[in-house]
C-alpha positions in Angstrom: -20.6 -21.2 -28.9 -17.3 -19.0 -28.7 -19.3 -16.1 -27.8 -21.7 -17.9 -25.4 -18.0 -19.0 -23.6 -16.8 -15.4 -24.0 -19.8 -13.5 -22.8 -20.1 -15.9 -19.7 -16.2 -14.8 -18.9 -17.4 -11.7 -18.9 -20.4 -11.7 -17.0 -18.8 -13.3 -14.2 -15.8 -11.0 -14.5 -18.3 -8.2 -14.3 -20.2 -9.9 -11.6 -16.7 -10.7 -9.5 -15.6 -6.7 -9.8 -19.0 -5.5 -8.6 -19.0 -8.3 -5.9 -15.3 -7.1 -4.4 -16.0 -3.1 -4.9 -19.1 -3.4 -2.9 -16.6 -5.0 -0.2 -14.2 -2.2 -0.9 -17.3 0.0 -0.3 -18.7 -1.2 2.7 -15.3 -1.1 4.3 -14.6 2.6 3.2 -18.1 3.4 4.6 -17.2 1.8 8.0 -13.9 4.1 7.9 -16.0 7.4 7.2 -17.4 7.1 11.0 -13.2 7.4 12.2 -11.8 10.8 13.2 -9.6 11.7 10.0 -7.9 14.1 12.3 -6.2 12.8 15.3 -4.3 9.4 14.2 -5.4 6.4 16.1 -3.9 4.9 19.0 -3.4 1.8 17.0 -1.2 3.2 14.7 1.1 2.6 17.2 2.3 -0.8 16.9 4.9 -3.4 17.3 4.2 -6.8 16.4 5.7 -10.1 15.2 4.6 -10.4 11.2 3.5 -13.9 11.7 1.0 -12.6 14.5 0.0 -9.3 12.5 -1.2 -12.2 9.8 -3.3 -13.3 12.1 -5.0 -10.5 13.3 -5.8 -9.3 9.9 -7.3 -12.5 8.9 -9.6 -12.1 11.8 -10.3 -8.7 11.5 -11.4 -9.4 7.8 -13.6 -12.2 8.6 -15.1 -10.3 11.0 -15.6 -6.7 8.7 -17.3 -9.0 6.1 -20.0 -10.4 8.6 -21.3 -7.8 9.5 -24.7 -7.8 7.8 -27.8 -5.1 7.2 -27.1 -1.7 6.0 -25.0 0.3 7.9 -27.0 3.1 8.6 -29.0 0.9 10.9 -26.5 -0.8 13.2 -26.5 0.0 16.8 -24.8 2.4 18.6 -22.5 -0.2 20.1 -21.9 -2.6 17.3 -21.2 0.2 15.4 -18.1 1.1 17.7 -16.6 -2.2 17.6 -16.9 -2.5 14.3 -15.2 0.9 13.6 -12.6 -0.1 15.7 -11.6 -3.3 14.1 -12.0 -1.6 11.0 -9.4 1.2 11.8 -7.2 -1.8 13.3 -7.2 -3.8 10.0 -6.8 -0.3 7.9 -3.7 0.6 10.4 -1.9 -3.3 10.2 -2.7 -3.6 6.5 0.6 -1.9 5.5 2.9 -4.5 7.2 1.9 -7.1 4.5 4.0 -4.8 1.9 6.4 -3.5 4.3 8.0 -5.9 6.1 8.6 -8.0 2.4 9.5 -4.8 1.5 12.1 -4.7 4.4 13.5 -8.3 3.4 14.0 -7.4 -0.6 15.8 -4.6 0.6 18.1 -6.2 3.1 18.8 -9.0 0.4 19.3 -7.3 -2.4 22.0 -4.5 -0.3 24.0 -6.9 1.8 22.1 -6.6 4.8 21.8 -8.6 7.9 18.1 -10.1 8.4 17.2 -8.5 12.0 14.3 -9.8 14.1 13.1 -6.0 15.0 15.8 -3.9 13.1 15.4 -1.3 9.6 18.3 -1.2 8.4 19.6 2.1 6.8 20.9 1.6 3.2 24.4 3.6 4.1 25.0 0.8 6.2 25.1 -2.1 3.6 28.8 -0.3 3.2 28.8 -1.7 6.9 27.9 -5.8 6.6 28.4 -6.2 3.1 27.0 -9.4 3.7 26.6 -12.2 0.5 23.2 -13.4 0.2 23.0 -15.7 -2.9 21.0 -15.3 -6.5 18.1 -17.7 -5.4 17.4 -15.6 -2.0 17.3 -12.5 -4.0 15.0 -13.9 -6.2 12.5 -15.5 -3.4 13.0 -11.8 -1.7 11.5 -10.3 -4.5 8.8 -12.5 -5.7 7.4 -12.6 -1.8 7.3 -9.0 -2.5 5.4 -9.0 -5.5 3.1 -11.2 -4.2 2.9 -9.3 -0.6 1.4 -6.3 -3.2 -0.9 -8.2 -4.5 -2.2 -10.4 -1.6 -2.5 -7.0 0.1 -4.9 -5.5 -1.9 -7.0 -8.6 -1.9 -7.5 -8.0 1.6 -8.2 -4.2 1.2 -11.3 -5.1 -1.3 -11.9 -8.3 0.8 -11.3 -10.7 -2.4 -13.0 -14.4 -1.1 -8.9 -15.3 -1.6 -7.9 -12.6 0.7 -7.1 -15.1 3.8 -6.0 -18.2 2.1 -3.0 -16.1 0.2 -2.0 -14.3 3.2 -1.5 -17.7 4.8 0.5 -18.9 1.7 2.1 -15.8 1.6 3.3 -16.1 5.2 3.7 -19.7 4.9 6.6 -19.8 2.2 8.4 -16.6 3.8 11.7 -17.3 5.8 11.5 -17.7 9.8 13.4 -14.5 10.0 11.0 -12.9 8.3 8.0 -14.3 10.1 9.2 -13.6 13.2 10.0 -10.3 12.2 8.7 -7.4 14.5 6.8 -4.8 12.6 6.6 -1.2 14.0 4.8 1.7 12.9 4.1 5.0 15.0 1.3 7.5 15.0 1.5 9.7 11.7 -0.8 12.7 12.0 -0.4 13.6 8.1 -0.1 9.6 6.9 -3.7 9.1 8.3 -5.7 12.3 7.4 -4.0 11.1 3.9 -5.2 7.5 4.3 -8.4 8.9 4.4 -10.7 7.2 2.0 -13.1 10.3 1.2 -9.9 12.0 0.1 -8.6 8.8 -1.6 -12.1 9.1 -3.6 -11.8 12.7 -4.6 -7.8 12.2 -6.1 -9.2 9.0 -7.9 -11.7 11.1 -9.6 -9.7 13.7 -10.6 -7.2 11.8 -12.2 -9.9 9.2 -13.9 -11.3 12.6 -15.0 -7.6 13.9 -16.8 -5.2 11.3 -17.1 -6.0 7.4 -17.4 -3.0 6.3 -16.0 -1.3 2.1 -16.6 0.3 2.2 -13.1 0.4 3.9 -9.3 3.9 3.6 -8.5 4.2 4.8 -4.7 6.6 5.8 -2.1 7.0 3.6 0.2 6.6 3.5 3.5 4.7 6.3 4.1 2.1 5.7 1.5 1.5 2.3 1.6 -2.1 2.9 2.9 -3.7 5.3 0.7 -1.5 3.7 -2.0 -3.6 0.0 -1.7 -7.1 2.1 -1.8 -6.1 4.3 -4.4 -5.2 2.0 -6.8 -8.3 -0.2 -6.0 -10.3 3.0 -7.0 -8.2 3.1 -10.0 -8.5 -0.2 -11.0 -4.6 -0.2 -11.6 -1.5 -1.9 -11.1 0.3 -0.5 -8.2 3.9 -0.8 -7.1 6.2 0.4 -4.3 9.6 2.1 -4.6 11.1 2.2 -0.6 11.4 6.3 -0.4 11.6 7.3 3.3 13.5 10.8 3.9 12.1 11.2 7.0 11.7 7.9 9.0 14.4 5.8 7.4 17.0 8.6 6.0 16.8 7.6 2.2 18.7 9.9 0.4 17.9 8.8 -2.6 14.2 6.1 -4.0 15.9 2.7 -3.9 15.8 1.4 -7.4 17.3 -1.9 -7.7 17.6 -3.9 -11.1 14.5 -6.6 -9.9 12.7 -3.4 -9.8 13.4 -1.9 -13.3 12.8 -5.4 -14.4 9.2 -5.3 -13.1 8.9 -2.1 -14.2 10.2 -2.2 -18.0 6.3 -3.1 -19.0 5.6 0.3 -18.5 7.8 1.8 -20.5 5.7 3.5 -23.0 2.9 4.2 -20.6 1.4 7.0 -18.6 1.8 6.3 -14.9 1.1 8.3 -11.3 3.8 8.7 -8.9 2.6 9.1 -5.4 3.3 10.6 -2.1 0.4 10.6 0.5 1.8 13.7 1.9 3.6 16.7 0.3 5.1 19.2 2.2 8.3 20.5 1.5 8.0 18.8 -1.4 11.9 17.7 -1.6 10.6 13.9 -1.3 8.2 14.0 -4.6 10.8 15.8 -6.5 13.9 13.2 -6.0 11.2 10.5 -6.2 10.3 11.9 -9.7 13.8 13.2 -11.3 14.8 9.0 -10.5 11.6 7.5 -11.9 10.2 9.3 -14.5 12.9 8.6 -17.4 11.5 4.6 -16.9 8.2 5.9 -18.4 6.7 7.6 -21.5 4.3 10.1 -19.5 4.6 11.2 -15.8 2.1 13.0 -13.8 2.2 13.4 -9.8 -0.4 12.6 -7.2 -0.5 13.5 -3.2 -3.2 13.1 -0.8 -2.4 16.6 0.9 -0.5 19.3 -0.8 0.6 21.8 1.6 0.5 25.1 0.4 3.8 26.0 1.2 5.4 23.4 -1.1 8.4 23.9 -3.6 6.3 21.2 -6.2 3.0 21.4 -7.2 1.3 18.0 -7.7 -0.8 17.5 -11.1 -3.2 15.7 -8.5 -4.1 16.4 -4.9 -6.9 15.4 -2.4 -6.8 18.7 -0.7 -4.7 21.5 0.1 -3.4 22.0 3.4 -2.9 25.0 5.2 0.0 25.3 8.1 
């Protein structure tokens, strides 16, 4: 009877993962017909979180019923769907960045802004109190924010209904937050998901790693496919150099706690784009003594670079 109940657990484990990576698949394939070299226009955004939550959940239901094979849609159906494809690829990061954003401004005495990033030099600034039990909701809306966002990138059935709890249960200030992105040129031919496929094989092929653990904002995108690929925990260290003047990956104690699990364990650290390289290497000289084993991963490697990933999608030339 015990192995009756067991093999039944796994059958419809089995059945579940084929179910959601022939989601993941079908959206991917959709993706293939985008340019992968000129970013979209939609990348460019700003947008109230609570109204971003929207739009996704639409754009979702509306990926998923699109029926027949895709070789055989029309000309124009094909279009749109591209388009809302590329639209729910582009928003998707918000989900993890703007709880991202709130963690971040709880946990370093920072004022809670309607359209504002903070930089972390400025905590010195507000020094603002924000009490034990905010810290605490901050941080498990982020955990969650993770994981309801790669529900929606393989399309799980639960995929809407948890980004409504999710945005439910966050503050107003939150909610109400305006998200902003900007046209990347290197974060979308990164994103791509042929490229995504080719590093996910190569490190399947050499490493087996526990955990993705990704630099955040920047990577947010690839990071949610990738590990989907990888079948892997994944998890998001706020890194920014570039677009939010990090100095230094902002490790607080809620996020050594989450990460003490992994100790012992071989894990990827991730930058979709690696180009000078100075990013990868501060983001691995702070992280790697949490782990037992270390190996990098980019999306592009430029060849110019002062590090040389143990994993890349392809090498870039400029």
């Amino acid at each position: 009877m015990a192995i009756r109940v067991i093999r039944g657990l796994f059958t419809r484990h089995v059945y579940h993962t084929i179910t959601v990576m022939a989601s993941l698949l079908k959206f991917t394939q959709i993706l293939e017909w985008a340019d992968w070299e000129t970013p979209p226009e939609e990348m460019q955004c700003s947008m109230p979180f609570q109204a971003i939550v929207s739009t996704i959940t639409d754009l979702m239901s509306d990926i998923e019923s699109a029926e027949g094979p895709l070789e055989a849609t029309p000309s124009y159906a094909a279009y749109e769907l591209l388009k809302k494809a590329v639209r729910f690829y582009v928003l998707l990061p918000s989900i993890v960045n703007v709880l991202l954003n709130y963690k971040i401004c709880v946990e370093h005495g920072l004022p809670l802004h309607p359209t504002v990033y903070y930089e972390l030099k400025e905590a010195r600034k507000y020094r603002i109190s924000h009490s034990l039990g905010e810290i605490q909701r901050a941080n498990e809306l982020y955990w969650r924010a993770i994981d309801v966002a790669r529900e929606c990138c393989r399309f799980a059935p639960c995929a809407g209904q948890d980004l409504k709890n999710l945005l439910s249960e966050t503050p107003s200030a939150v909610s109400s937050f305006v998200y902003t992105a900007v046209q990347d040129h290197y974060t979308w031919i990164g994103a791509n998901p042929s490229l995504l496929s080719t590093l996910a094989e190569k490190i399947r092929r050499a490493y087996r790693p526990s955990l993705l653990v990704a630099a955040a904002h920047g990577s947010i995108m690839p990071a949610l496919v990738l590990s989907e690929l990888l079948d892997i925990p994944l998890y998001f260290i706020r890194f920014s150099m570039f677009k939010r003047h990090d100095e230094e990956p902002i490790i607080s104690l809620s996020d050594q706690a989450w990460l003490f699990d992994f100790r012992g364990k071989k894990v990827i650290l991730y930058d979709e784009d690696v180009a000078g390289g100075r990013t990868l290497e501060l983001f691995v000289k702070r992280l790697s003594p949490l782990f037992g084993r270390v190996k990098t991963a980019c999306s592009i490697r430029h060849a110019g670079s002062s590090i040389r990933p143990d994993f890349f999608g392809k090498m870039w030339w400029d």
